[in-house]
Every structure is written in C-alpha cells, then in structure tokens.
C-alpha positions in Angstrom: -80.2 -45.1 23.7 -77.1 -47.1 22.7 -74.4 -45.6 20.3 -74.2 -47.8 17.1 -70.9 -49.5 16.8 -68.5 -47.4 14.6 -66.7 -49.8 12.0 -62.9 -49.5 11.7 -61.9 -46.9 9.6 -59.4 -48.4 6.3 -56.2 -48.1 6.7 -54.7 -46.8 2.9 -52.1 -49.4 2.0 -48.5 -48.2 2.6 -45.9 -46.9 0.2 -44.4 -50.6 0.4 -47.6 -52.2 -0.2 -48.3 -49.9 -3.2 -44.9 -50.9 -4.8 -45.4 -54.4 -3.8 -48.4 -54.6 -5.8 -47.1 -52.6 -8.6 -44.2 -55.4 -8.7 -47.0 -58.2 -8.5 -49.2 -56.9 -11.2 -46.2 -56.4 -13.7 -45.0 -60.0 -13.1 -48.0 -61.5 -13.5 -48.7 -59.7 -16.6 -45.4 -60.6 -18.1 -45.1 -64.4 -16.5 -48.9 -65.3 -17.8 -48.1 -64.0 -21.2 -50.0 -60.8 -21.0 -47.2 -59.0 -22.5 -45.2 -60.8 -24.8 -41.3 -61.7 -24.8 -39.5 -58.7 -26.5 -42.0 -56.1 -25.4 -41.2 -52.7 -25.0 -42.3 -51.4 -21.5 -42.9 -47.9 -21.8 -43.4 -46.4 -18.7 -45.6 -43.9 -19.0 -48.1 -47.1 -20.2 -47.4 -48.7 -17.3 -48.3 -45.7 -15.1 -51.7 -45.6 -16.3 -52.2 -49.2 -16.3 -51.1 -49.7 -12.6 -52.2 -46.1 -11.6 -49.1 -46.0 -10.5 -46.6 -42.8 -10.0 -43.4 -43.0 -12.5 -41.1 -44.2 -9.2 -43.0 -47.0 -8.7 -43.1 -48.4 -11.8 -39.4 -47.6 -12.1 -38.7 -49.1 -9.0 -41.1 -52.5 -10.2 -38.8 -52.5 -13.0 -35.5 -52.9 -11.3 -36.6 -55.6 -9.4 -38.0 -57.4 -12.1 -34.7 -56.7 -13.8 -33.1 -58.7 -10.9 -35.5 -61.4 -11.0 -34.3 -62.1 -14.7 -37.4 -61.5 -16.6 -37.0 -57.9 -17.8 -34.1 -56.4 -19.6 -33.1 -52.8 -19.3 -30.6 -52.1 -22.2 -29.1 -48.3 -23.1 -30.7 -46.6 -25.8 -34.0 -48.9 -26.0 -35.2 -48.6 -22.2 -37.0 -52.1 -20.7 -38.5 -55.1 -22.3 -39.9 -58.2 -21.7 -37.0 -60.5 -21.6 -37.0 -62.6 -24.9 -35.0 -65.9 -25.1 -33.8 -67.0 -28.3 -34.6 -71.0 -29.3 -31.2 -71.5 -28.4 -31.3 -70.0 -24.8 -34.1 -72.0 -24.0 -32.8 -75.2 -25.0 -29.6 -75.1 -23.3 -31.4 -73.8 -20.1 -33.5 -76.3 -20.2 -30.9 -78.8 -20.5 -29.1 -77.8 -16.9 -32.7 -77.6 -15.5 -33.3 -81.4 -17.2 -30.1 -82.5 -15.6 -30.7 -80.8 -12.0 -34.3 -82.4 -12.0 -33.3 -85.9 -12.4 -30.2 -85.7 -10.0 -32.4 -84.4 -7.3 -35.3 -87.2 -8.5 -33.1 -90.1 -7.8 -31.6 -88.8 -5.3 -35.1 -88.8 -3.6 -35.0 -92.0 -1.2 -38.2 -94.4 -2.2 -40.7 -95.4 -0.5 -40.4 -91.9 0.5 -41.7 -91.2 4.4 -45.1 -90.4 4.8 -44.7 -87.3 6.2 -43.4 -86.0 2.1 -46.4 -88.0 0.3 -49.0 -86.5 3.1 -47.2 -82.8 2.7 -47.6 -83.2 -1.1 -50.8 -84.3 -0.8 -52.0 -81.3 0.9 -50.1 -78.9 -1.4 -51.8 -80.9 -4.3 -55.0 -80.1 -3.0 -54.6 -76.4 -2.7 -52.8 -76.7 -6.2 -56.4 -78.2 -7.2 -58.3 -75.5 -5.2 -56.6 -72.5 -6.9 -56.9 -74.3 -10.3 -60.6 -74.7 -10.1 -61.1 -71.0 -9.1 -58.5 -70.0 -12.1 -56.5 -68.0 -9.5 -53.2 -67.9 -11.5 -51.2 -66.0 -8.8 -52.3 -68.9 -6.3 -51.9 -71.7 -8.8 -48.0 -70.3 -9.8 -47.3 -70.5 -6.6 -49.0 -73.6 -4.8 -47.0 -75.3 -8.0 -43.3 -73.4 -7.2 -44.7 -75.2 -3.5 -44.9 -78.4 -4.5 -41.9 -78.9 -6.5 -39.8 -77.1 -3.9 -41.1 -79.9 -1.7 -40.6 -83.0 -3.4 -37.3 -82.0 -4.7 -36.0 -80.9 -1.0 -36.1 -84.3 -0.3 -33.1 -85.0 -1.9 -31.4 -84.1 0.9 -29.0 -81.6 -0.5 -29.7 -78.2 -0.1 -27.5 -76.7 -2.7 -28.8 -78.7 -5.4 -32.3 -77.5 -4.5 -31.2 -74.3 -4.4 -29.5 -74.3 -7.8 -33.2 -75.8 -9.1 -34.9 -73.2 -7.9 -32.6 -70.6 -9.5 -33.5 -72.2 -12.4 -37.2 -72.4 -11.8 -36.7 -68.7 -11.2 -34.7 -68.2 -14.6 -37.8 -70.2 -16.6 -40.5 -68.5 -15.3 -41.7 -66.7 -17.9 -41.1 -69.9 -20.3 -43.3 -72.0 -17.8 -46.4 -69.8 -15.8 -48.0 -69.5 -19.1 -48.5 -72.9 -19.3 -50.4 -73.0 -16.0 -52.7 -70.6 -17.2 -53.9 -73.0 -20.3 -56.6 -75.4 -19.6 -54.9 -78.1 -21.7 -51.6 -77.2 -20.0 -53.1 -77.3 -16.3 -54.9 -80.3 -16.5 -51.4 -82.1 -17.5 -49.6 -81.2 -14.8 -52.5 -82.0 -12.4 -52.2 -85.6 -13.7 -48.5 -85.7 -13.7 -48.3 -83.8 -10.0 -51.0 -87.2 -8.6 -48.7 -89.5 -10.6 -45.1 -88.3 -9.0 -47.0 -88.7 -5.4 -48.0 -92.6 -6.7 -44.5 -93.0 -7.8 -43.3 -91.7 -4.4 -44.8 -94.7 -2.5 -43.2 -97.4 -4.8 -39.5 -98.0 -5.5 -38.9 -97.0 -9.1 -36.3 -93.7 -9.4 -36.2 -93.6 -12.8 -39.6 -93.7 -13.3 -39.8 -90.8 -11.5 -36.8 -88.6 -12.5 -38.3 -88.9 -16.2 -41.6 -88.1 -15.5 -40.3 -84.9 -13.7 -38.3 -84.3 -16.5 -41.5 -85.0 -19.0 -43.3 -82.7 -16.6 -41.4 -79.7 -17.8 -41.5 -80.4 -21.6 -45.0 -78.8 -22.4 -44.3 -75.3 -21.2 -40.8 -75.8 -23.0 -42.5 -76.3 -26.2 -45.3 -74.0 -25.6 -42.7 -70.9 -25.4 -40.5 -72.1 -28.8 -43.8 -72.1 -30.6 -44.8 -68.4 -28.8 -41.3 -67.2 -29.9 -41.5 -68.6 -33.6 -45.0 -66.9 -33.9 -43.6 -63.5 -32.5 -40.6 -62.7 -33.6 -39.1 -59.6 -31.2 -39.5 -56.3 -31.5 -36.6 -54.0 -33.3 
C-alpha cells in the first residue's frame, strides 16, 4: 500500500512580509480615498484594522511619511496628508511643465519596440481594469507612463516626473478607482499610442497634459467638500 503524498506544509509569512503588507494595505486605503485627506490615523484603529502589532503600524507609518502621503506633526500624531487648493495647483503646474518637456522630447514616429511595449502594458492596464484590481491597475498605469515618458531620452527628467507622480499620488489613484475616471484614461492611454506612430509633438504633449486634469479636479472638489480635520 502506497503512502498518500503529504502536501507542503505553509510557510507563515515573515516579519518583512507582515510589515510589507501592513505598508500596502495603508497606502492603498489612503491613495484610493478610503481615508480621506486630513484624517487622523490613530493607531490603535489601525492595529485592529490590519491585525497588526503597534510596531508595525508604526513602522507603516514612517514609511508612508517618507513617501509624502502622511504627515506626522508634534502634538496631533499622523494624518492623511491634506493639500490645500493652492498646493495642488502649483504642483500641478511643475508636473504640467515636466510632462510636456519629456512629450516633445519624445522622437516621433517613435520605434516600434515603444508602441509594441506600450501596447502590451495597455493590455494588462485593460486586464486589471476589468477585474477592478486597483493595486494592479495603479500600477500597470505608474508602468505605462514610466515607459512612454523614458523615451525622452533623459533620465533625470524622468526621474524628476516620477518624483512628482510619487508627490500626486493620493490626488490621482482615486481617479482610477472611478468608473467614469478609468474609462477616460483607457481612451486617452489608446490615443497617446495612435499619436506615437504619427509626427505631431504637440498633439501629444497636450493630451498628456489633459490626461492628468481629471484626477486634478476630482481632488479640489474632494477637498472643498471635506474641509480638514482640527
């Protein structure tokens, strides 16, 4: 008689896993709006959300401190980092001017190695959209702009975009988890890939410019409508 095949025993995830996915689960609740700008994160709250012990948390909050979307001030403990109207306009207007510069720099008819790269990020972008995997669809969409805009063939202007992709994301994920919001940049991510194949710069440094404007507006109206916590 033959022994039955044992199956592997589970491995419990290590202490870096189990911070790493405190740190996920706190970004993604802040970056898709779950929490709102301004929010107070008590910790003890985020302990029994997470199931998480009070270092991790702590720890998740440091780095998200780092990453420019929470704000640990004396006296008040974290929040949700809230922009004022102002902020986000004049953010936006170094990420409007980095986004064209690095659009026209962008050599046209680009190669067919960019258009079938984007392509294939496009459809995973597409993939993740129809499944509503926010966490995939954030980041096939961080993918895809990182790609076109690297084509610009400086490095240090890329870099200085994503910093600033960085610095906007929790003015801009939201708008990827709104159908409305989604569908628009699906039709403006096909269009920059047409545009890519013809000649016309400008017509594609403004509609990468235009292709920023909805989550822009979506986060003025969020911060009119809830005004930060005292």
């Amino acid at each position: 008689m033959t022994a039955e095949p044992t199956l592997p025993e589970l491995q419990a995830p290590s202490r870096e896993e189990e911070q790493a996915e405190v740190i996920r689960r706190l970004e993604e609740d802040i970056i898709f709006g779950r929490f709102a700008p301004g929010l107070r994160l008590v910790e003890d709250t985020l302990m029994q959300r997470y199931g998480a012990s009070r270092h991790f948390v702590r720890q998740a909050l440091f780095q998200l401190e780092r990453q420019g979307i929470v704000l640990r001030e004396k006296n008040v403990g974290a929040t949700v980092r809230f922009y004022s109207a102002e902020e986000v306009r004049q953010i936006y207007e170094v990420r409007e001017m980095l986004t064209r510069q690095a659009a026209l720099m962008i050599a046209l008819p680009a190669p067919q190695s960019l258009i079938d790269q984007l392509s294939e990020l496009q459809r995973h972008y597409c993939i993740k959209a129809e499944a509503q995997d926010m966490r995939g669809i954030h980041e096939t969409n961080d993918a895809f702009h990182l790609a076109l805009f690297s084509a610009c063939g400086n490095p240090y202007l890329v870099r200085s975009l994503q910093d600033y992709m960085n610095l906007t994301l929790p003015m801009r994920a939201k708008n990827l988890a709104d159908s409305e919001g989604l569908a628009l940049s699906r039709r403006q991510h096909e269009l920059m890939i047409e545009l890519l194949k013809g000649r016309d710069s400008w017509a594609l440094a403004q509609l990468c410019v235009d292709h920023m404007q909805y989550s822009k507006a979506d986060y003025l109206v969020r911060i009119s409508n809830d005004k930060k916590p005292q």
